[in-house]
N, C-alpha and C positions, 0 to 999 in steps of 0.2 A: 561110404567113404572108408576107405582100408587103412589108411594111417593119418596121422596129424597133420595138419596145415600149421606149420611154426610160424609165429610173426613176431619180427621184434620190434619192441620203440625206443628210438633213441634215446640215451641216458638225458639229457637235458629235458625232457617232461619229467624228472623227477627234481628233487632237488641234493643236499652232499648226502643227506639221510638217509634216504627212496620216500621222500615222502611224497608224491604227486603234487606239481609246482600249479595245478589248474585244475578247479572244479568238476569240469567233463569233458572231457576231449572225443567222445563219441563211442568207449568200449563196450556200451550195452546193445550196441549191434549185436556182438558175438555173443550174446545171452542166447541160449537153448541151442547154438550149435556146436556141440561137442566133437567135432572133429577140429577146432581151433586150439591152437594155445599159444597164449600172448605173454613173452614174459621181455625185459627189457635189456638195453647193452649195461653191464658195470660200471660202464665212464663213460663221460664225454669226452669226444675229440674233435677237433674243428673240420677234419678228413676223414669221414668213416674209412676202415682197414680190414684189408681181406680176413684177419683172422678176426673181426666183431660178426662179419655175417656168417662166416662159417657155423654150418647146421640147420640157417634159418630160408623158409619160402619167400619171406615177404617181409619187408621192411619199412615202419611209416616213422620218416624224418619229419622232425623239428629244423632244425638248423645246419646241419652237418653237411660238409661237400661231400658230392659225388663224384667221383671223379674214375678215371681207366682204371688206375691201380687199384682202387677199390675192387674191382670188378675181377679181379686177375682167377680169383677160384671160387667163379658165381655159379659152379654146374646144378645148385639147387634152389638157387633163386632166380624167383621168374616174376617177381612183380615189385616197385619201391614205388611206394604211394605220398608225396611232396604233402605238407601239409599247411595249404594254403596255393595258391594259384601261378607265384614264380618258380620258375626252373632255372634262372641263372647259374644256380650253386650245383648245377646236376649236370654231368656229361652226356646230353643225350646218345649221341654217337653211340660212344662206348656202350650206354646201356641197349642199344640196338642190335651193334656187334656180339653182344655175350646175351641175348636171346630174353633181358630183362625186361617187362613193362614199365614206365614211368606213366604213372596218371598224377593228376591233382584237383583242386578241386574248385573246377569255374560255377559262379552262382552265389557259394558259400561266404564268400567276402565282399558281393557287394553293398549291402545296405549299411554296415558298418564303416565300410571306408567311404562311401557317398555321404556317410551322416557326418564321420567326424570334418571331413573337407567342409561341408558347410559352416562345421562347429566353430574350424579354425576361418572361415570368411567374414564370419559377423566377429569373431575375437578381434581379427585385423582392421577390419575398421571401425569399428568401434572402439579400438585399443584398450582394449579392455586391459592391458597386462602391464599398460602404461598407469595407467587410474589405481591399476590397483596398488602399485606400487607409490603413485601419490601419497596414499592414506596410510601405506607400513611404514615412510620414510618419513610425516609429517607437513608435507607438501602442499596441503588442502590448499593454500591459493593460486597453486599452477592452475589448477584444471582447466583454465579457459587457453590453455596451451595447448591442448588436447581434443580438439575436437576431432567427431569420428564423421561418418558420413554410412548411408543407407545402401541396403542392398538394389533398391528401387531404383530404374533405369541406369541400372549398370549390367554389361555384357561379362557372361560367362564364357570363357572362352575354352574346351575340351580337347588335352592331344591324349587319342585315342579313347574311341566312343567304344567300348567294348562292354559287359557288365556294369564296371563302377562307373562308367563315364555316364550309360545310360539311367542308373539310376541319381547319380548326380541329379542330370534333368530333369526328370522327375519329381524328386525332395524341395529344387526350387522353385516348380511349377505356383503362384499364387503369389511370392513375392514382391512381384512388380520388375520385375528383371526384363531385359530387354531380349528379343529371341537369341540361344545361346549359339553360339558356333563352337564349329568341332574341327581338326585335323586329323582324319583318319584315312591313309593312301589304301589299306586296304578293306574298310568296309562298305557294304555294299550301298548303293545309292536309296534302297529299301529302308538301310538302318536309320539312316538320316531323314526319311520323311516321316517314318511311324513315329521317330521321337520331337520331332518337330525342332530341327537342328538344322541349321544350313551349312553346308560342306565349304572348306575355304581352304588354301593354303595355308601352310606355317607362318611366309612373309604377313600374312594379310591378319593370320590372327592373332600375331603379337602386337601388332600395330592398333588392334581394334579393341580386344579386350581387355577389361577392369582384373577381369583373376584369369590369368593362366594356369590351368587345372590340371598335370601333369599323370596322367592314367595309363601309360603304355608299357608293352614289357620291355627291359634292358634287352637289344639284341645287338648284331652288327650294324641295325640298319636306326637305333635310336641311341647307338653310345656317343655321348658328346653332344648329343641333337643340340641343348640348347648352354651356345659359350659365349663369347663376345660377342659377335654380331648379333645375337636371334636376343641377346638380351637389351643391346642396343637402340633394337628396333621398339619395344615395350613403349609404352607411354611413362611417364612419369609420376605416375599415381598408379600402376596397376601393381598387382602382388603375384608374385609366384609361389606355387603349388605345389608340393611335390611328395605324394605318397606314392612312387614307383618305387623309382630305384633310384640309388645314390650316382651311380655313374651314366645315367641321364644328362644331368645338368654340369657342366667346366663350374668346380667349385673355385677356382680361381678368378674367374670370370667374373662368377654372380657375387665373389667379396669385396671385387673392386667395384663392381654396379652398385650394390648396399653403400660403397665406401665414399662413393659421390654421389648417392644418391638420386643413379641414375633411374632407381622403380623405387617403389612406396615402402615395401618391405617384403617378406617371403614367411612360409612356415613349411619347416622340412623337418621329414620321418623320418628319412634315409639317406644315407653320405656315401661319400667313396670308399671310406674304407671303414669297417665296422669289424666288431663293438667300439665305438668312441668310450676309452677307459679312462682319458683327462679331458680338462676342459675342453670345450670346440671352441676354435677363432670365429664361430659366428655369434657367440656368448655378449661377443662386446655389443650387439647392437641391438638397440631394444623394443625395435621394427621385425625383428624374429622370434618365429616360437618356435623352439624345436623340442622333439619327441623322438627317443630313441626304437624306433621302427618299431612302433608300437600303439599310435592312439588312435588305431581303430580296434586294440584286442578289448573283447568284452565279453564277459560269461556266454552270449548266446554266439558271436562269433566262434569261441572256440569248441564250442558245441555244435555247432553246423556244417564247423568243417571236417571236426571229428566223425561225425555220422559220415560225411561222405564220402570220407578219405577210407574208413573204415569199410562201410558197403562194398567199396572199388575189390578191396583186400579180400571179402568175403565173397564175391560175385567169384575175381579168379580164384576162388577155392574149391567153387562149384561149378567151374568150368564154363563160365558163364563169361562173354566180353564184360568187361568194366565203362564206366562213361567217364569221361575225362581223362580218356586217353592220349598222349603227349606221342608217342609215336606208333600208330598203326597198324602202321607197313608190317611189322610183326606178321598181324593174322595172316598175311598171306605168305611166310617164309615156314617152310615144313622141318626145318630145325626146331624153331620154336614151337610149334605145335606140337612136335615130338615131345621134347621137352617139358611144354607143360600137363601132355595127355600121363607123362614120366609120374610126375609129380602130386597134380591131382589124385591121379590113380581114377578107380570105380567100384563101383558095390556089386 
């Protein structure tokens, strides 16, 4: 390798300090190759800015958008590695048009986000957050107010059987669950038999299932999916789910369904519009748990997706395709090959 491979990480992996806000986020990848060097942006901004990548090959984001303008003077970056598995916040376009890769990193997040969604199933019916606050507030002779009820023959219901959906199934294999159903338009009829999941419509599976398990990515074709009617359709004791995305679910919708108590209750990571810096109006209801897009991080999650996100970074250093590649079509456009043959350089 004849000159450096720059990679920067965004300022929010550190904290006001530089102190590293996360045990490991995967940089002993780059141990023993010394053509890397990893150093990070000065600030956070909610928008990365042409003048933060300027100088750098490769960029692994936390949280920051990506957007055109970002991209406006990328003639030396040729790779931005997502860290975690949505692309919402990233223009892929643009990173197409300006010769950039986007990967991220599928695999790495599921058994974490599979675990904690079970975590928050048995919390919700068991209410657990209801009891507990029995006993902080002094209440000990409500509790027969509070009954919970079992995971046993009750229907999992899956929109989008993809990694975390699959492992989902999985984790509650043994429980006494009833076979889970799934709404996934496009996977394959394969994925549904190996996991042992019956394929149904959206109509059919809100109507059927106890937990609606919300696992797909925010795109044109899932924004809004579920508003007034798809929540209408729920049963009256079922809970919705939602470690995707915020703008999956008409939060207007699901606060008047909580409001009359047209579902049992819900537990959401993610909102419409983030970071929530004041209270959330779904505070008032104490059939919801909510977690600020977060209670699936856990030391080996973000060490899993660090190694992989990181690998990606270090694969195109060595001129090698990456896995988790978010747009392709790249390899076959001879700009970008150029570009990155530019870059890498050779020994």
């Amino acid at each position: 390798m004849t000159s450096k491979f720059r990679i920067a990480l965004t300022a929010d992996f550190y904290d006001e300090s530089g102190t590293p806000r996360y045990a490991d986020i995967g940089l002993d990848t780059f141990q023993g190759h010394d053509h890397i060097n990893v150093s990070q942006f000065a600030e956070h901004r909610s928008e990365m800015t042409p003048d933060q990548l300027a100088g750098y090959n490769a960029v692994l984001v936390l949280t920051p958008k990506v957007t055109a303008n970002s991209l406006i003077e990328s003639k030396d970056l040729i790779a931005i590695s997502r860290f975690g598995v949505g692309y919402d916040s990233v223009d892929v376009a643009a990173c197409t048009e300006n010769n950039v890769l986007l990967t991220i990193t599928p695999g790495a997040v599921d058994r974490p986000v599979a675990e904690a969604t079970v975590g928050w199933m048995i919390a919700l019916t068991h209410r657990m957050f209801q009891k507990d606050q029995l006993v902080r507030t002094g209440r000990w002779d409500e509790r027969s107010q509070y009954m919970g009820c079992e995971l046993r023959d009750r229907t999992l219901g899956v929109v989008g059987l993809g990694g975390i959906g699959r492992k989902l199934v999985q984790l509650l294999q043994g429980l006494g669950m009833n076979q889970p159903i799934a709404y996934d338009p496009v996977a394959s009829p394969d994925v549904f038999a190996d996991t042992g999941v019956r394929s149904v419509e959206l109509h059919e599976l809100l109507s059927t299932a106890d937990f609606v398990s919300l696992h797909c990515p925010l795109n044109d074709h899932t924004r809004g999916l579920i508003g007034v009617e798809q929540l209408a359709m729920m049963k009256n004791d079922a809970y919705l789910l939602n470690l995707a995305r915020g703008g999956i679910v008409d939060e207007d919708a699901l606060f008047e369904a909580l409001s009359k108590g047209t579902i049992a209750g819900a537990a959401l990571d993610c909102f419409e519009n983030e970071p929530v810096t004041s209270p959330h109006r779904f505070a008032e209801f104490d059939n919801v748990i909510l977690a600020p897009h977060s209670i699936a991080w856990t030391h080996e999650l973000f060490r899993d997706i660090g190694r992989t996100a990181c690998q990606s970074l270090l694969d195109v250093s060595n001129g090698t395709k990456p896995t988790g590649v978010v747009n392709p079509e790249l390899f076959q456009k001879q700009e970008f090959i150029d570009k990155w043959r530019r870059i890498v350089g050779s020994e």
